[in-house]
Residue frames relative to the residue before (quaternion, step in Angstrom):
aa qw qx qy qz dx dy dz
X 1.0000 0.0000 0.0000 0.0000 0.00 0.00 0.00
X 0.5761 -0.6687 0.4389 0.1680 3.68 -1.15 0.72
X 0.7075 -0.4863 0.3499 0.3748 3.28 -0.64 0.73
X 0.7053 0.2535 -0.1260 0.6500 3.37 0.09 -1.49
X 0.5568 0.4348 -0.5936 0.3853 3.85 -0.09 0.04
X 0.6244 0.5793 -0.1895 0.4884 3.47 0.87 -1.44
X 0.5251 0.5090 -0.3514 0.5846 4.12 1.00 -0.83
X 0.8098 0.3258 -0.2393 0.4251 3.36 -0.20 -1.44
X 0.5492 0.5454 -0.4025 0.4889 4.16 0.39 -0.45
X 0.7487 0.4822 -0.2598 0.3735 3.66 0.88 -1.19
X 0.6968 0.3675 -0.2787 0.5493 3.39 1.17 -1.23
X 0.5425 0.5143 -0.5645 0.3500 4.10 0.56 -0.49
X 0.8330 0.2447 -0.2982 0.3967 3.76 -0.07 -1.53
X 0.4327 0.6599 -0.4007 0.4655 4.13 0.77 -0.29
X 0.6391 0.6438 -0.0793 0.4133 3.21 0.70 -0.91
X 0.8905 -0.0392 -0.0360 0.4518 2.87 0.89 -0.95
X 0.2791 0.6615 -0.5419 0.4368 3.12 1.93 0.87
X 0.6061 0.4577 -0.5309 0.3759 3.92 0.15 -0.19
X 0.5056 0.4736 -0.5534 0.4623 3.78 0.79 0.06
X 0.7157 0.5995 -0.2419 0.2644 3.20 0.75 -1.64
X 0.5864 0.5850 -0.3085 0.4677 3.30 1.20 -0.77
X 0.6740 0.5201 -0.4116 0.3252 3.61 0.85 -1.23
X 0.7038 0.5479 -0.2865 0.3498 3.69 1.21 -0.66
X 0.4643 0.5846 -0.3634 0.5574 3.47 1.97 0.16
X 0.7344 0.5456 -0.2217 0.3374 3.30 0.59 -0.42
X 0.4257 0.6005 -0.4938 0.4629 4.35 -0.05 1.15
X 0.9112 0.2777 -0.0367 0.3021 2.86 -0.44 -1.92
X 0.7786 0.1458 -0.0445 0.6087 3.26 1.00 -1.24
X 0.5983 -0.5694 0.4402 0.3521 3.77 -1.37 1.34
X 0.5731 -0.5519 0.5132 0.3218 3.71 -1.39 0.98
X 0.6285 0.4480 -0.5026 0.3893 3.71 0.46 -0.53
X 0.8730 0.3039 -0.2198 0.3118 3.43 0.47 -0.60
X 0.3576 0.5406 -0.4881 0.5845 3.43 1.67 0.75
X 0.6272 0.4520 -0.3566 0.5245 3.64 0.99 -0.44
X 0.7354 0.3905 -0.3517 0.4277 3.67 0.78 -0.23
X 0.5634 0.5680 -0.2877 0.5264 3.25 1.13 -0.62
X 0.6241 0.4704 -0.2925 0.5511 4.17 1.25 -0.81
X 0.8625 0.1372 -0.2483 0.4192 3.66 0.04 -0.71
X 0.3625 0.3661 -0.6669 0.5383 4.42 1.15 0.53
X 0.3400 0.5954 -0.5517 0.4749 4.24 -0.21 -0.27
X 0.9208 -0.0101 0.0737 0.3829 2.75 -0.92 -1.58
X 0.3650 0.4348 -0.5940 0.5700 4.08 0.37 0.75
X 0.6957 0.3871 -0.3642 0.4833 4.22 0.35 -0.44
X 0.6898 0.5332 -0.2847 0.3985 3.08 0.51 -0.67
X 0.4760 0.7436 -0.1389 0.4485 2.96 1.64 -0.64
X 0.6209 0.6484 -0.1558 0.4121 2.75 0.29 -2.43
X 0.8645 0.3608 -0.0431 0.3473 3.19 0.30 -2.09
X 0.6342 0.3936 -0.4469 0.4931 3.12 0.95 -0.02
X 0.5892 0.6090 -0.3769 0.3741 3.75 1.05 -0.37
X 0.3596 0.6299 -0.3325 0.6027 3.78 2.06 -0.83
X 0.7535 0.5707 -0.2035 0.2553 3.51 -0.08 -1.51
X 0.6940 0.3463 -0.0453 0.6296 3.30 1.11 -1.41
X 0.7419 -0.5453 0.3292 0.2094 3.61 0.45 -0.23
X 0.5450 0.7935 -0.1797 0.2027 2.35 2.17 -1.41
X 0.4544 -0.6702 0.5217 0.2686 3.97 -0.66 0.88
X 0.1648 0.7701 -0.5944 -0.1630 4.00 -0.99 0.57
X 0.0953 0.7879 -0.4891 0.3618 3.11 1.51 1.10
X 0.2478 0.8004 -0.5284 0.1370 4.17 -0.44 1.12
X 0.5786 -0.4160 0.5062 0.4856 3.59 -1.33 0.32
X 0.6586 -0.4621 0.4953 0.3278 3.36 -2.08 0.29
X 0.5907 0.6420 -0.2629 0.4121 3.28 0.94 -1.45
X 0.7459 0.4796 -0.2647 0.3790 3.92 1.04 -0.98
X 0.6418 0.5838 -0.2841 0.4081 2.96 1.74 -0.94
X 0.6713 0.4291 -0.4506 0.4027 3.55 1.21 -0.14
X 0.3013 0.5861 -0.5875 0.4695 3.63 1.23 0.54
X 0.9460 0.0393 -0.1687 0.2740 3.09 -0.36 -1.37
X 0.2978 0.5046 -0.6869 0.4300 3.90 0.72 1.89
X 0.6280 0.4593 -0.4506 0.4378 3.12 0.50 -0.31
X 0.6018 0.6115 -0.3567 0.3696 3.75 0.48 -1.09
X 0.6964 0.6535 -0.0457 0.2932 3.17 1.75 -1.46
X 0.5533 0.6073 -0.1201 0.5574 2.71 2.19 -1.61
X 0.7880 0.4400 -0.1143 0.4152 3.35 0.42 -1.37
X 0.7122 0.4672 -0.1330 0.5068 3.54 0.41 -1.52
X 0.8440 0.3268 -0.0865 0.4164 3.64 -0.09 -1.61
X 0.7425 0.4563 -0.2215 0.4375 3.61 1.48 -1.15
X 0.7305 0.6043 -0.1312 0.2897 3.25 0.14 -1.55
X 0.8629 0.3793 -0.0800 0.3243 2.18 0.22 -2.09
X 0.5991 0.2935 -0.4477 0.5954 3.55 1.56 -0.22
X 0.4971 0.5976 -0.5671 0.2724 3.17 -0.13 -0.01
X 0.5865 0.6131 -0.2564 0.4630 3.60 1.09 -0.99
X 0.7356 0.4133 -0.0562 0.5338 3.00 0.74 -2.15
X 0.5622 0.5354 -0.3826 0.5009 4.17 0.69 0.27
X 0.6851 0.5408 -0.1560 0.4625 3.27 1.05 -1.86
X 0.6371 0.4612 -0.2545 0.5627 3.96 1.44 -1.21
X 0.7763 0.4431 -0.3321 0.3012 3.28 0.33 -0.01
X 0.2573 0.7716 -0.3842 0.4368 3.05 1.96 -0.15
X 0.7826 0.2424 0.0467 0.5715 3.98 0.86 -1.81
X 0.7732 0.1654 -0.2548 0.5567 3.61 0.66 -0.01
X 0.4537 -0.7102 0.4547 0.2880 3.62 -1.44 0.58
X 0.7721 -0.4860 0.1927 0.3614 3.43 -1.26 1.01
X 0.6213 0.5445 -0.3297 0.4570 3.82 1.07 -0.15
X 0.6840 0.4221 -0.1566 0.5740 3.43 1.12 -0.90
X 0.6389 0.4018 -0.4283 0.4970 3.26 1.21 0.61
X 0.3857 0.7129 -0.3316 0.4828 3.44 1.48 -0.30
X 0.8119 0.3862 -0.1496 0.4116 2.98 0.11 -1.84
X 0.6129 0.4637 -0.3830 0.5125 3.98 1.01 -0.41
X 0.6244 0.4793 -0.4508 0.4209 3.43 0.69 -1.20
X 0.4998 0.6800 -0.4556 0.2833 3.91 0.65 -0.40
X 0.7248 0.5747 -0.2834 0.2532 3.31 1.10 -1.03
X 0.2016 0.7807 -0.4817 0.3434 3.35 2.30 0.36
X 0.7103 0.4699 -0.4436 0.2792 3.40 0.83 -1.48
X 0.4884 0.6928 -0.3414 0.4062 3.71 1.02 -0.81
X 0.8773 0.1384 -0.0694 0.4542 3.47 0.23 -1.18
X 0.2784 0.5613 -0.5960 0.5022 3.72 0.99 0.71
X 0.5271 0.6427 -0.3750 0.4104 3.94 0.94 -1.66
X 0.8835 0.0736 -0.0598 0.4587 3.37 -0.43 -1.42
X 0.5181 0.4976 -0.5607 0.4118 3.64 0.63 0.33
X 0.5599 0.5710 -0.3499 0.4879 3.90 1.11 -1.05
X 0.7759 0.4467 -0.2921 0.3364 4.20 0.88 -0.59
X 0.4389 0.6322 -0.3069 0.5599 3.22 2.22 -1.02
X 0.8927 0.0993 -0.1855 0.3984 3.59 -0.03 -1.29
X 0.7752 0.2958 -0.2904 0.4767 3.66 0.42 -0.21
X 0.4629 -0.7011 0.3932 0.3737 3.87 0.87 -0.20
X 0.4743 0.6998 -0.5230 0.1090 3.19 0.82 0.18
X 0.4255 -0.7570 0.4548 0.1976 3.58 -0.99 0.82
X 0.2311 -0.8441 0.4698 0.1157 3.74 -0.62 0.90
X 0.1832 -0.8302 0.4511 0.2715 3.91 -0.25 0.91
X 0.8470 -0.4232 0.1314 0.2936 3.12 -1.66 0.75
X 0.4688 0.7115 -0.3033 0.4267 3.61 1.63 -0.69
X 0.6526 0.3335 -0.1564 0.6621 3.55 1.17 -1.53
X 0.5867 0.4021 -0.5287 0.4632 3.82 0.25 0.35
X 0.4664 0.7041 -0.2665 0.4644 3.72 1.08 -0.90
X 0.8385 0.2805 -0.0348 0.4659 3.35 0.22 -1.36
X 0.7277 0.3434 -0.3941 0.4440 3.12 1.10 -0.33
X 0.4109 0.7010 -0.3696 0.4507 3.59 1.14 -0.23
X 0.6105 0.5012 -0.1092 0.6035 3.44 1.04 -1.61
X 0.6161 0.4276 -0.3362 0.5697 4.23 0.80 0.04
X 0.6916 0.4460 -0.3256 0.4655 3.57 0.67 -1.33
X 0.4570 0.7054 -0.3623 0.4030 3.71 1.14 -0.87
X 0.7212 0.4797 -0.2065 0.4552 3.42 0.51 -2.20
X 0.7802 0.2981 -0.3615 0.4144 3.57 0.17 -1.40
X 0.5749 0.4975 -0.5301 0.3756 4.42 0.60 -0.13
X 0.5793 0.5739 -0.3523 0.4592 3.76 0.98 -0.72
X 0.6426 0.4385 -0.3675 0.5096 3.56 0.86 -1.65
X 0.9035 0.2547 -0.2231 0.2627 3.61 -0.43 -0.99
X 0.2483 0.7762 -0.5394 0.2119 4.05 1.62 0.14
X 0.6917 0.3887 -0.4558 0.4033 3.70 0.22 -0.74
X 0.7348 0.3270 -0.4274 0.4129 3.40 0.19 -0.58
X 0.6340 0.4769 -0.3954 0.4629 4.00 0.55 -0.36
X 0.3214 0.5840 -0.5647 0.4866 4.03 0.84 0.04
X 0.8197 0.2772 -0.1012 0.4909 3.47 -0.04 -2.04
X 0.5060 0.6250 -0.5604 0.1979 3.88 -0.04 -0.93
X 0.2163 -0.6097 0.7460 0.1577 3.19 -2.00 0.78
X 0.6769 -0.4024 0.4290 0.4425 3.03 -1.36 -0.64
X 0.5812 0.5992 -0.1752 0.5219 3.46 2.18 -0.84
X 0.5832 0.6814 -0.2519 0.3635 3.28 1.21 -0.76
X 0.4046 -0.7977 0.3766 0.2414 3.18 -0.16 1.38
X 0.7184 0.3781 -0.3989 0.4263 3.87 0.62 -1.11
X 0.4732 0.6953 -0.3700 0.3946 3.91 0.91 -0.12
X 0.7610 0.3312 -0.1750 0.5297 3.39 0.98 -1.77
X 0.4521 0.6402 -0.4286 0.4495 3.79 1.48 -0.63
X 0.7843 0.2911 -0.2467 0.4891 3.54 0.41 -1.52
X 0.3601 0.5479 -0.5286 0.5391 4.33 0.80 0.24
X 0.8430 0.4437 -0.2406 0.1862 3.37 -0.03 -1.04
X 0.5341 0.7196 -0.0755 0.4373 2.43 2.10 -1.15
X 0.5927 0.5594 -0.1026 0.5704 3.19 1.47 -1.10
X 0.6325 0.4079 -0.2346 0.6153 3.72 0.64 -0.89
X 0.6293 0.3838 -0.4882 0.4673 3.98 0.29 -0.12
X 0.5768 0.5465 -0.3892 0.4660 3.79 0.99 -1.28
X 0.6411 0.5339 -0.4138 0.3644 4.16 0.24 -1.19
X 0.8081 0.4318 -0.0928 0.3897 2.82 0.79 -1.54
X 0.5093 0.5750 -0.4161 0.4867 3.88 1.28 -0.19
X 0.5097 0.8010 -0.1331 0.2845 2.95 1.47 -1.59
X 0.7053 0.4678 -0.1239 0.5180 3.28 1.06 -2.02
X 0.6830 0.5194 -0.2998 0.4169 3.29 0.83 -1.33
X 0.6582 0.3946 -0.3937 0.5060 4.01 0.99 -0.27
X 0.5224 0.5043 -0.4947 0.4776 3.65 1.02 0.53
X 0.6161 0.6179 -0.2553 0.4165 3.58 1.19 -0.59
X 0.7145 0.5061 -0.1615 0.4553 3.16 1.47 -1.30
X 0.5617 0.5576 -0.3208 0.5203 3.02 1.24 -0.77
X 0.6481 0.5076 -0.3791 0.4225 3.84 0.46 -0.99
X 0.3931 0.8414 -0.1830 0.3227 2.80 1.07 -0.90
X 0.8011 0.3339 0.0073 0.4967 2.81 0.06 -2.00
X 0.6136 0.5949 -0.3047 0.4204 3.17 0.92 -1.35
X 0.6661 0.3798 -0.3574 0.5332 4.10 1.21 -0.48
X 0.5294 -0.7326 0.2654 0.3355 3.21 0.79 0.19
X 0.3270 0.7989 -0.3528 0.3612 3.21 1.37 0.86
X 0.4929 -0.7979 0.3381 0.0777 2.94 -0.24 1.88
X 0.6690 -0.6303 0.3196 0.2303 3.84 -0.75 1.70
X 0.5799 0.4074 -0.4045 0.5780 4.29 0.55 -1.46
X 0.8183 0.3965 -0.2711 0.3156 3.85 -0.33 -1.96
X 0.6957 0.5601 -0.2230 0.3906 3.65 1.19 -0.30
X 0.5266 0.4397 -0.2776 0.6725 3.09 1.94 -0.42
X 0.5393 0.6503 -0.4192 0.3324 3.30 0.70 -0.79
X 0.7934 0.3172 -0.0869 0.5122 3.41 0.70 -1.23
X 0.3813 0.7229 -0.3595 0.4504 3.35 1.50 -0.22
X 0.8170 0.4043 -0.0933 0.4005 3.31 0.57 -1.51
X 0.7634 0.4513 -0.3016 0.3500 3.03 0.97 -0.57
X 0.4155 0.6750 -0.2537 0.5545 3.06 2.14 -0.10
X 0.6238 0.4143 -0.2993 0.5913 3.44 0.58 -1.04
X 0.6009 0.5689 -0.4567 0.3266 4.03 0.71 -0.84
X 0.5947 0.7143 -0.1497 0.3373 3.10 1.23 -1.96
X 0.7317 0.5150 -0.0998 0.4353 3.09 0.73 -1.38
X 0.4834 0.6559 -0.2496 0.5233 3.46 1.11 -1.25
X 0.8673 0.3418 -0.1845 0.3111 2.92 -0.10 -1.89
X 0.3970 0.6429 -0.4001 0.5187 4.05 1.90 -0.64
X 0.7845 0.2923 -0.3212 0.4427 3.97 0.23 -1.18
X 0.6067 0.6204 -0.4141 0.2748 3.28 0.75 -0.49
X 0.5300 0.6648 -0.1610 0.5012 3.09 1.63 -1.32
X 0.6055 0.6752 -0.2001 0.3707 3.28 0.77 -1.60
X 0.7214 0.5399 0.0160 0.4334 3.01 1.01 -2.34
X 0.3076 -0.7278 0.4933 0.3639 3.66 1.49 -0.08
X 0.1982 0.8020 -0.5015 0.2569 3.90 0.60 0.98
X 0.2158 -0.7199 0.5688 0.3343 3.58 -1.05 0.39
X 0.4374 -0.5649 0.5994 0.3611 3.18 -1.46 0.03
X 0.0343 -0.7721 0.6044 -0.1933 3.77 0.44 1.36
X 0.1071 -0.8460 0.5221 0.0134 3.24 -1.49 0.40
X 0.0487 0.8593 -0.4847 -0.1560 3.84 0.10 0.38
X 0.1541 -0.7537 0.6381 -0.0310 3.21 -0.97 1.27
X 0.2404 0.5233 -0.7488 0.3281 2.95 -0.04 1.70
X 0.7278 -0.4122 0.2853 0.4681 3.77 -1.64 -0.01
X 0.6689 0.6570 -0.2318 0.2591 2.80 0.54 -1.54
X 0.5447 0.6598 -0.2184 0.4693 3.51 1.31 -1.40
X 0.7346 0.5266 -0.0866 0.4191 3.00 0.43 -2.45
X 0.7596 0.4200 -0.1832 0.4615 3.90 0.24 -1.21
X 0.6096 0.6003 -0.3398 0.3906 3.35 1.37 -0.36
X 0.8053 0.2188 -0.1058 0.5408 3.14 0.95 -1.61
X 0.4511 0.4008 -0.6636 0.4421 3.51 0.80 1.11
X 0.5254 0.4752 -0.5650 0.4230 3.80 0.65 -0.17
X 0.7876 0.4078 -0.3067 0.3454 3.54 0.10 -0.96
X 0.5639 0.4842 -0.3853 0.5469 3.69 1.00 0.01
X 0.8017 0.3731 -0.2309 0.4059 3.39 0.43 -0.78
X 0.7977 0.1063 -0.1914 0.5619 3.85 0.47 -0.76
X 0.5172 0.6309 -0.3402 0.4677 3.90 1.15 -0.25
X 0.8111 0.3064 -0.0346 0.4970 3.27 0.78 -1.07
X 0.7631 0.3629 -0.1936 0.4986 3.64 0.31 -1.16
X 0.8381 0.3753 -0.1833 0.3510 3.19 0.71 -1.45
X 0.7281 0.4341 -0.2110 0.4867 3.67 1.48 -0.99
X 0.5331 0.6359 -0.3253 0.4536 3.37 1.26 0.31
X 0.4809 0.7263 -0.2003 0.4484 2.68 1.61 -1.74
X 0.6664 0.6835 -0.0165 0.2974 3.07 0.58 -2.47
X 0.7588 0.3811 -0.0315 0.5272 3.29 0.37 -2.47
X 0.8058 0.2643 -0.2943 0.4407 4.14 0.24 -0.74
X 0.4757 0.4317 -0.5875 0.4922 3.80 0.99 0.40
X 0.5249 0.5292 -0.5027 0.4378 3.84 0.68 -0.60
X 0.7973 0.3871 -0.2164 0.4094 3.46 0.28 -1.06
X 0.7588 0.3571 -0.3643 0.4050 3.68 0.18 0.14
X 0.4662 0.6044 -0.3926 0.5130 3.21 2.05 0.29
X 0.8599 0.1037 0.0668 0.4954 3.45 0.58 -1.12
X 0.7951 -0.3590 0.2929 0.3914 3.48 0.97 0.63
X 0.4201 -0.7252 0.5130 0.1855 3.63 -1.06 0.54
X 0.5600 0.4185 -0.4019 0.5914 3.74 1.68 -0.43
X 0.7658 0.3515 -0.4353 0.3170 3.44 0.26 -0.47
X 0.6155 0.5710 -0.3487 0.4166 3.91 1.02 -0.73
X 0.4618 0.7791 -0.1809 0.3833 3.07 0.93 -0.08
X 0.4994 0.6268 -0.1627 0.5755 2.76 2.25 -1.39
X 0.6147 0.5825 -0.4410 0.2973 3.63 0.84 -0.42
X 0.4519 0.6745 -0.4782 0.3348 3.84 1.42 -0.39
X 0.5694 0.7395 -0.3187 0.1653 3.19 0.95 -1.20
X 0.7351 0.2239 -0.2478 0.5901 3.49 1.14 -0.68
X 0.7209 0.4636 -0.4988 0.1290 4.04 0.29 0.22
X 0.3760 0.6079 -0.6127 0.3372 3.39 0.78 1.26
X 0.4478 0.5908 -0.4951 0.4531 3.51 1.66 -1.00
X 0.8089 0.5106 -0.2693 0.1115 3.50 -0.03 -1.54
X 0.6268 0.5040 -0.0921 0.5870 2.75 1.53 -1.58
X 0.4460 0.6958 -0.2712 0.4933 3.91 0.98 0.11
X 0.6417 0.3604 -0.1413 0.6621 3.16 0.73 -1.55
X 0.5696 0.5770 -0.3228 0.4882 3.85 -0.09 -1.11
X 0.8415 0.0926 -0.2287 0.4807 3.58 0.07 -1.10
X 0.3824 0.5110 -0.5717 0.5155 3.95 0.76 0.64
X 0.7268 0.3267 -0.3602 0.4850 3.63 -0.05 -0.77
X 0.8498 0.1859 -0.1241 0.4773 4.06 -0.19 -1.25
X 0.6942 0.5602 -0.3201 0.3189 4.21 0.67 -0.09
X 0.2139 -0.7625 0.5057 0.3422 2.84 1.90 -1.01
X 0.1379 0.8605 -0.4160 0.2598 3.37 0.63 0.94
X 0.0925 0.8907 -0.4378 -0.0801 3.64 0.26 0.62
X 0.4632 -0.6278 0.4644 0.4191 3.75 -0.78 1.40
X 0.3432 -0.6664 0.6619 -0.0100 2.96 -2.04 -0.04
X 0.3451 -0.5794 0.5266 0.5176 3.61 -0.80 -0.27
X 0.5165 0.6357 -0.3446 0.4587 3.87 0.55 -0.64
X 0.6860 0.4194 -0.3337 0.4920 3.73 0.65 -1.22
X 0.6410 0.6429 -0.2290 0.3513 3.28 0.66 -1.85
X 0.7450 0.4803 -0.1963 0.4191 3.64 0.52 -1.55
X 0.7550 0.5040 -0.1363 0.3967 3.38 1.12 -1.46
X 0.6009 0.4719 -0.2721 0.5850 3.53 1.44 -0.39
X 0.5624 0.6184 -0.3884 0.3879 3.65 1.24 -1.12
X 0.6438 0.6063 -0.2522 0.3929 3.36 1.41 -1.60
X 0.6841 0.5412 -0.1532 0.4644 3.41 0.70 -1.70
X 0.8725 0.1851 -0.2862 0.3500 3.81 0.47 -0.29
X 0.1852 0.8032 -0.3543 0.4416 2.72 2.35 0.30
X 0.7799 0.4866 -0.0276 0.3928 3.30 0.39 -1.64
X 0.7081 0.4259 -0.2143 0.5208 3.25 1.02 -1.50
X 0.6039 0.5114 -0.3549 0.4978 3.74 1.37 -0.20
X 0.6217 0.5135 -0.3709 0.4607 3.77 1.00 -0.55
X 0.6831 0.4826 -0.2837 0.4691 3.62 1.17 -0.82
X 0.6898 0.4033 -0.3475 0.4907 3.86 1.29 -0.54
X 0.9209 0.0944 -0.1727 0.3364 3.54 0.42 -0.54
X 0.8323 -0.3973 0.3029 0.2403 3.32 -1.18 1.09
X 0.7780 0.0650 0.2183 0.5856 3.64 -0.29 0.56
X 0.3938 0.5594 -0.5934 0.4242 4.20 0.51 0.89
């Protein structure tokens, strides 16, 4: 599959899992919709690795790649990005999670050296711009109590921490350890782990079996998880973790639209200006001569 085939697959279903998520979220604690989403899809896996032939047979040494991959990528980072949505609405988590594109940048120069030119400093400046504009009304008022403040804190800490985990993947790759068998065990690690804080967290293992619940988190196990992962870290061991990154760029567009149609979301000049800014930027840093 092509790059941009592989771009566009990542930002369509990504995109619109932050709606999805919002319907995972009441009845049953996010840690364990997050465990219940990624044992799912590590099986789903599994089997398709059975299917194909596909060896998950690895040194020890790899397997702390891929707890870590697990910790960071599969755990946290929803955990953060479940927990922020709890106080902020599925667009305004989009638009923060963007700031991955920012710190993929200088995390990609710290650990691998790659150097970024002034254009992608340009554009990414021109993002940081969008998300202070997008979120000023609520920072005027924010406490430390203030829920759309600690939502959009939280929101941020899932991005660092997705962030790290595409430094992982990338090492990864870089041993030549193949993406399905690496998620494969990813996930179920990142399940594992989940399921320890959840545990930790005095959580039940509750369950809500209505549709709405159900149809969600087979969406998010299956094209959220298996397939855009699948999707987003072949992007990235092709071309780099500062540049794959670039895929963030469109899931405020998506997840926007999504929450105009199902959030009741109502533009603004504040929305309008602050997104205008953010894909402004995130467009000066993807293409050539913008």
């Amino acid at each position: 599959m092509s790059n941009t085939a592989l771009y566009v697959l990542t930002v369509l279903i990504w995109g619109s899992t932050w709606l999805a998520i919002e319907y995972q979220l009441g009845v049953v604690e996010p840690e364990v919709s997050i465990v219940y989403r990624y044992l799912a899809a590590s099986v789903i896996l599994y089997l398709y690795c059975k299917i194909k032939g596909l060896s998950l047979s690895f040194k020890v040494k790899d397997h702390y790649l891929f707890v870590a991959l697990g910790l960071l990528l599969f755990c946290l980072n929803y955990i953060f990005a479940y927990r922020a949505q709890e106080h902020i609405t599925s667009a305004m988590a989009a638009i923060a999670f963007s700031t991955m594109l920012w710190i993929n940048i200088i995390l990609a120069r710290v650990v691998f050296g790659i150097r970024t030119t002034p254009r992608v400093l340009s554009g990414a400046f021109l993002g940081i711009a969008g998300i202070v504009v997008l979120f000023a009304p609520q920072i005027e008022v924010a406490s430390l109590s203030d829920g759309v403040f600690y939502g959009s804190l939280l929101a941020l800490a899932g991005a660092f921490s997705a962030s790290c985990g595409n430094m992982v993947s990338q090492a990864a790759q870089k041993r030549a350890l193949p993406v399905v068998e690496a998620n494969t065990w990813g996930m179920f690690y990142g399940a594992v782990l989940t399921a320890i804080v959840a545990v930790a967290g005095g959580h039940e293992f509750t369950f809500d079996a209505t549709f709405t619940y159900i149809s969600s988190l087979a969406y998010l196990a299956l094209f959220g998880s298996v397939v855009a992962f699948g999707a987003y870290l072949t992007l990235l061991g092709r071309i780099g973790a500062h540049k794959a990154g670039y895929a963030t760029v469109m899931f405020p567009v998506v997840a926007l639209a999504l929450s105009l149609a199902f959030e009741g979301l109502e533009l603004d000049v504040t929305i309008v200006t602050g997104t205008s800014l953010v894909l402004l930027g995130n467009l000066l840093v993807l293409k050539k001569g913008a």
